[in-house]
C-alpha positions in Angstrom: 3.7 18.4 -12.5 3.0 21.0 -9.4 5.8 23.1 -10.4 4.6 23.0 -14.2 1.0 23.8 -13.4 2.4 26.5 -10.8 4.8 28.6 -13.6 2.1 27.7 -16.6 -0.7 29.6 -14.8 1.6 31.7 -12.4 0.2 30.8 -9.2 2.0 29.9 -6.1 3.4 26.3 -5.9 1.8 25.4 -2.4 -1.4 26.6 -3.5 -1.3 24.3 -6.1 0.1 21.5 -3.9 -2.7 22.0 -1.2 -5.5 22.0 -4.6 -3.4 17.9 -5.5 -3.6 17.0 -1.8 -7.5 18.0 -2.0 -8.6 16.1 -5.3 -5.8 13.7 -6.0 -6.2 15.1 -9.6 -3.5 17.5 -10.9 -5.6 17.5 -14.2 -8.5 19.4 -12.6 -6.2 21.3 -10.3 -4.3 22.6 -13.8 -8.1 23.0 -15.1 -9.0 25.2 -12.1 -5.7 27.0 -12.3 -6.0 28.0 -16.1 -9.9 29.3 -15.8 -9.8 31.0 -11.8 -6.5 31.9 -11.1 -5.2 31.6 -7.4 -8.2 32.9 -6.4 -10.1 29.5 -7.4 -7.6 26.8 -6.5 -7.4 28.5 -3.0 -10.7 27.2 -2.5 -10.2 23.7 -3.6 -11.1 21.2 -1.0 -12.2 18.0 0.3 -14.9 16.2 -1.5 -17.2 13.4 0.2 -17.4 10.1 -2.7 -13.9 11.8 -4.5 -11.3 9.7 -2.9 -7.9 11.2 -1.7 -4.1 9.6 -2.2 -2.8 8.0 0.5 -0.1 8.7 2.5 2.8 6.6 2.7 5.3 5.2 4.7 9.2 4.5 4.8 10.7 1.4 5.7 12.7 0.8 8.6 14.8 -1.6 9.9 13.9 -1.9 13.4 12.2 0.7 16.2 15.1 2.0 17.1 15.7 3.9 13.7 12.1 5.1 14.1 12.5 6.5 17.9 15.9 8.7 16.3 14.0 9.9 13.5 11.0 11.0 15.1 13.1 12.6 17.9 13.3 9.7 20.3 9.4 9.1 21.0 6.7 7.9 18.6 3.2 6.4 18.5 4.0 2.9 17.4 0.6 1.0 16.1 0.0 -2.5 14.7 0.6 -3.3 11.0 -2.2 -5.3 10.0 -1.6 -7.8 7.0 -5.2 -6.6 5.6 -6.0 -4.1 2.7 -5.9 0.0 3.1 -9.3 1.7 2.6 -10.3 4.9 2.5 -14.0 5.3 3.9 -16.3 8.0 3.0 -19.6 9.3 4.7 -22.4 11.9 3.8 -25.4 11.9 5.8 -27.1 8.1 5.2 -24.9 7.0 2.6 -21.2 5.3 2.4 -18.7 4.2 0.1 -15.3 2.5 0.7 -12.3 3.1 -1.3 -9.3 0.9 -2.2 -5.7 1.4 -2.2 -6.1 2.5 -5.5 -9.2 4.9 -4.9 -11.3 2.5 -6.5 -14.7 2.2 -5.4 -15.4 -1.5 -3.2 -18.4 -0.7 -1.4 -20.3 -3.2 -3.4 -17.8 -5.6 -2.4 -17.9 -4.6 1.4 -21.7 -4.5 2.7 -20.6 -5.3 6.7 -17.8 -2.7 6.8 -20.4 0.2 5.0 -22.8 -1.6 7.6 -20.6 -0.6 10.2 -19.5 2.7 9.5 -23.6 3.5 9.2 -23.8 1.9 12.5 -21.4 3.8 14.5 -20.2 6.7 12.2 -22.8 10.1 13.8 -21.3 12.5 11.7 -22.9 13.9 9.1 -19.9 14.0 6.5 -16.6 12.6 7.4 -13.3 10.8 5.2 -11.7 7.9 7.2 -8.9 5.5 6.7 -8.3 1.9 8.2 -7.5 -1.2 7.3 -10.0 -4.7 6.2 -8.5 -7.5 8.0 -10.0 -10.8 7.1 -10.3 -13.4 10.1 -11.4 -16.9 10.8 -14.1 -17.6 13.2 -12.1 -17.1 16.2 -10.8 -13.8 15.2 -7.5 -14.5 14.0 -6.0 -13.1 10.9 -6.0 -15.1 8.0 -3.6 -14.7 4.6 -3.6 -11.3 2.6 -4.9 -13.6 -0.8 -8.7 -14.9 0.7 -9.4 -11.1 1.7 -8.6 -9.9 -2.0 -11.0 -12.7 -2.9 -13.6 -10.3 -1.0 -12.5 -7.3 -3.2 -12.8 -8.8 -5.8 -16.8 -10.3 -5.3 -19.8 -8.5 -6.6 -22.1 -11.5 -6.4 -23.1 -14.1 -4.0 -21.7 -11.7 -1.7 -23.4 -13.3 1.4 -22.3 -16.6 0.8 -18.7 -14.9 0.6 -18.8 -12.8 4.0 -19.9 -15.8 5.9 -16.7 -17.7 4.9 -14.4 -14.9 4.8 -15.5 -12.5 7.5 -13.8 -9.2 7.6 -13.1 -6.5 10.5 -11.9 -3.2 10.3 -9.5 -1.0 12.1 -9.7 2.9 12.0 -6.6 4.3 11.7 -6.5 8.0 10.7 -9.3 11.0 9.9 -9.5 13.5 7.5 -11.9 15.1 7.3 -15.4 16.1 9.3 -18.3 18.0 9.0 -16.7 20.7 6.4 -13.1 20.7 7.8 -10.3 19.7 6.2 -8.2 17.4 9.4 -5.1 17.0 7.3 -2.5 19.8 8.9 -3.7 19.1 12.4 -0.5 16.8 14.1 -1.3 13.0 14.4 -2.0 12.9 18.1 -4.9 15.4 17.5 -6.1 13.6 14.9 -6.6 10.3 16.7 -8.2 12.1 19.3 -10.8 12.8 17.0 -10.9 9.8 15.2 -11.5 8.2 18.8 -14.3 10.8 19.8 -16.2 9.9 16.2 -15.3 5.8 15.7 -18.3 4.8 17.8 -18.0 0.9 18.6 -15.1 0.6 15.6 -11.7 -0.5 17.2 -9.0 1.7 16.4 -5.7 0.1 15.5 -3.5 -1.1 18.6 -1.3 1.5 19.9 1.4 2.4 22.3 3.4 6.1 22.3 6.9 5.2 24.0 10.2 6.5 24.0 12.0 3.1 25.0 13.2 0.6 22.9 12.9 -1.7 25.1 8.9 -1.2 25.4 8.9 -0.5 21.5 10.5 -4.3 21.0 8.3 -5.8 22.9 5.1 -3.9 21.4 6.9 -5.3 17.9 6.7 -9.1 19.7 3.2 -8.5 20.6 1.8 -7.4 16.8 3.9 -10.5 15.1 2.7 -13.2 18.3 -1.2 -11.7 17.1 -0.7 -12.9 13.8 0.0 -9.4 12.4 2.9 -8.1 10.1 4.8 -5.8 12.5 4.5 -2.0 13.2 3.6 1.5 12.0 5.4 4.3 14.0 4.0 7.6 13.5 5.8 10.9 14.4 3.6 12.5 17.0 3.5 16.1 15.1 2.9 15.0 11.8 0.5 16.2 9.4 -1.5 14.1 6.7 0.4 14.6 3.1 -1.9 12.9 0.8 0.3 10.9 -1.9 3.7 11.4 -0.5 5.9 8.9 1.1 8.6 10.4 3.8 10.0 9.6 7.3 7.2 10.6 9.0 5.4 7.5 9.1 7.7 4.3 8.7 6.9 0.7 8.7 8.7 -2.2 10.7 8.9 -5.8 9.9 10.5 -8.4 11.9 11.4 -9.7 8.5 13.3 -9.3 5.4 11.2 -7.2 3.9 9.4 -8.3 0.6 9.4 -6.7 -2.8 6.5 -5.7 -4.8 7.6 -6.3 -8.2 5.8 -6.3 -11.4 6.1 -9.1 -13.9 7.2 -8.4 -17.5 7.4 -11.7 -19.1 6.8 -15.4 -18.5 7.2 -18.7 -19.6 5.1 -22.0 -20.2 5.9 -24.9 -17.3 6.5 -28.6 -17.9 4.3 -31.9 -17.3 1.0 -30.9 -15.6 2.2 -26.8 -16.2 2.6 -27.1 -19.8 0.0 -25.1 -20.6 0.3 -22.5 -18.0 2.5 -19.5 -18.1 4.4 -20.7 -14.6 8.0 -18.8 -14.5 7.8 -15.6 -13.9 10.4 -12.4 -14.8 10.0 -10.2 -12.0 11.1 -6.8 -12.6 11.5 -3.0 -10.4 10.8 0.2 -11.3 13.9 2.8 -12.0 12.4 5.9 -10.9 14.5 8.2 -13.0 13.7 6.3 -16.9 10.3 4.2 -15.9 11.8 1.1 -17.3 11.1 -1.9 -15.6 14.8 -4.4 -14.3 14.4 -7.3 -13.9 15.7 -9.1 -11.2 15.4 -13.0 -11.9 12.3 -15.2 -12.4 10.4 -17.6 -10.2 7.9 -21.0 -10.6 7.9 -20.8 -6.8 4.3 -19.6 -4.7 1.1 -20.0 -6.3 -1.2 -22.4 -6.3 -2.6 -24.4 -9.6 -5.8 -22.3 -9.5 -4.1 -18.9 -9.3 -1.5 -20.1 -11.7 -4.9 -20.8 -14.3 -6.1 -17.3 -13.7 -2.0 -15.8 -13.9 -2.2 -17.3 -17.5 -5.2 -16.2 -18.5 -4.2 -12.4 -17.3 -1.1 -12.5 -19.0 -2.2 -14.0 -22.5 -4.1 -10.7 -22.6 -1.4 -8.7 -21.6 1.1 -10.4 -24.2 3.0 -8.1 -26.4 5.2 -11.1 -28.6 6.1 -14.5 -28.0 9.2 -16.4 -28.4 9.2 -19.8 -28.6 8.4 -20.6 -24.5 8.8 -17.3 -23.5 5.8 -14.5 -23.8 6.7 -10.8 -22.8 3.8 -8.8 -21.6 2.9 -5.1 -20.5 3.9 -4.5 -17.0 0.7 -4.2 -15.2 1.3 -7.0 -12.5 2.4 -6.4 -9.4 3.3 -9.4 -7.0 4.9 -9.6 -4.0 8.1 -11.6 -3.9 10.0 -13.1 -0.8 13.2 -13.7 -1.1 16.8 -15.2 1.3 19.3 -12.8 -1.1 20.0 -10.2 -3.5 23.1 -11.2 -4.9 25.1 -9.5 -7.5 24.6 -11.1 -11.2 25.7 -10.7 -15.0 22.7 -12.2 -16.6 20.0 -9.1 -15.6 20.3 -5.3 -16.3 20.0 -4.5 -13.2 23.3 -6.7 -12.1 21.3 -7.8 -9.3 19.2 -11.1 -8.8 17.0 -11.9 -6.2 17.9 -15.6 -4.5 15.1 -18.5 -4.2 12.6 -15.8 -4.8 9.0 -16.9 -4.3 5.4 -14.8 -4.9 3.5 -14.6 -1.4 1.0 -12.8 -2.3 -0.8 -11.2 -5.7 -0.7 -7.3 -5.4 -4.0 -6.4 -6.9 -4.5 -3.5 -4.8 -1.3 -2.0 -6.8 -0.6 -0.4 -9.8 2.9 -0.7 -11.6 3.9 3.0 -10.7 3.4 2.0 -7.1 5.8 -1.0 -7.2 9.2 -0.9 -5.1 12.1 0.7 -7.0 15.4 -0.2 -8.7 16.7 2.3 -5.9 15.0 0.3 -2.8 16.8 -3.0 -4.2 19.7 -1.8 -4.5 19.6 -0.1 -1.0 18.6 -3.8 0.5 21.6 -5.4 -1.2 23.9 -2.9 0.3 22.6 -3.4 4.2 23.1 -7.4 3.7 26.8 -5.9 4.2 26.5 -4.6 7.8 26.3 -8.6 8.9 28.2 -10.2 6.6 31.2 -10.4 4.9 31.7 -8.8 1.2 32.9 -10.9 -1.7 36.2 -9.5 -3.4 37.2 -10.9 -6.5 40.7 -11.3 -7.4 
């Protein structure tokens, strides 16, 4: 869509890609583009309250793959099971942004609280991440702090029982100056000089593995979900995922899949849709493959409110079965991808359970046919490959 906007209004393509990065909106940047030129869209920038795309990491395998591809030292930081947010300030007033740039401040009073608190600057675009915790600090599950997302009354009674803290993690913004092609070290000085009494996420910079592992051991022995590593030089690209920011887990890592079809249980799950199709994106025809269905990971209550969600989403029924639109996404653990005849993709995912409802994505966001694939093929490097005759 750059390029098109680009040759349509014959304007150079980075101005164009530094007017997306700005607004997250290649409609108005095509709008701005058509009725100023170059001339306009060069002054594009940051806007306090108009949320920005995120930037996005790579998986890897363990820190050793991150230390090579950042050139063999990186700033490795906790990965928080909590929720993304993007935080905006202008002068007295705050609002706090999802993962999906929707607006949660309502849903958030101690973390806008917060940012009044300690936040001096006068305008300013942070991100972090929400981490809900029990009394003594600890992280609880990703589910009970969507729960707090998802509130807009009795919102008191809520935030006593699921208390929340946040971690800064990145600036973009401050007092009229765009951050975002500064490298990361420079931009956590910043964020550390500006957080006030806001605890910025757990870091080390190292190059040794041996320290790295260990840091790894740490995050997972606090509760957490393993790492970030962040290449020292790197700038901010809003809405692009690349190698200079990966994630580690100490853990086959999950899916996010979306769910395209279900079908009614048996006994007490009669009437509940309670076996669900789980499907990834292909990236080149938007079609969603599925990979296999599971009954496995929800509770009764979230089961209820699954049903209810997909009955509206239905698009036929037939007989036990009811395909809907693909607007869920859920995250799926799983021991196996195995190779299989009965799906599209000629892959199925083995005792797949949902750990956790994604309601913080959108479909487009949800991992690809490519990604599974790519898993299926590193199962190798340990084991054995089955040849048929």
């Amino acid at each position: 869509m750059e390029q098109a906007v680009a040759k349509a209004f014959n304007v150079p393509l980075g101005t164009v890609q530094k007017a997306s990065m700005a607004t997250g909106d290649i409609g108005e940047v095509a709008a701005t583009a058509k009725t100023g030129g170059t001339e306009a869209l060069s002054k594009v920038s940051f806007q306090v309250f108009r949320p920005v795309k995120l930037m996005l990491a790579q998986v890897a395998d363990n820190v050793d793959e991150a230390l090579k591809a950042h050139g063999g030292k990186t700033a490795f930081e906790y990965k928080y099971d909590g929720a993304r947010v993007q935080i905006h300030k202008s002068k007295g007033e705050v609002r706090v942004f999802s993962r999906r740039l929707t607006d949660a401040t309502q849903s958030l009073p101690e973390i806008t609280e917060s940012v009044k608190r300690n936040i001096k600057a006068n305008e300013i675009i942070l991100e972090g991440e929400v981490v809900a915790v029990d009394t003594s600090g600890y992280p609880i599950p990703f589910q009970h702090l969507m729960r707090r997302f998802k509130r807009v009354h009795e919102i008191a009674d809520t935030a006593e029982k699921i208390p929340l803290r946040l971690y800064l993690f990145d600036i973009l913004y401050l007092n009229g100056e765009s951050l975002i092609a500064l490298p990361y070290t420079k931009r956590r000085k910043i964020l550390t000089e500006n957080a006030g009494e806001i605890p910025l996420t757990t870091q080390t910079i190292t190059g040794k593995k041996e320290t790295a592992e260990g840091f790894l051991k740490e995050a997972v022995n606090a509760g957490h979900e393993g790492l970030m590593a962040k290449q020292l030089d790197s700038p901010y690209t809003p809405g692009t995922r690349g190698k200079r920011w990966f994630k580690i887990k100490t853990i086959l890592e999950p899916l996010d899949l979306v769910i395209t079809a279900a079908e009614y249980g048996y006994g007490r799950r009669h009437d509940w849709l309670s076996d669900y199709y789980l499907a990834a994106r292909n990236e080149k025809t938007g079609e969603f493959m599925e990979l296999g269905k599971t009954f496995k990971g929800l509770t009764d209550k979230e089961m209820i409110e699954m049903t209810k969600q997909l009955k509206k989403l239905a698009v036929r029924e037939d007989r036990r079965r009811v395909v809907v639109l693909p607007k869920i996404v859920v995250e799926v653990a799983y021991n196996e991808i195995q190779r299989s005849p009965t799906y599209k993709s000629e892959m199925a995912l083995r005792f797949a359970r949902i750990t956790r409802i994604r309601d913080d994505k959108s479909p487009d966001e949800a991992d690809t046919i490519t990604k599974v694939r790519e898993i299926y093929e590193k199962q190798f490097a340990k084991k054995g490959r089955y040849k048929p005759d």
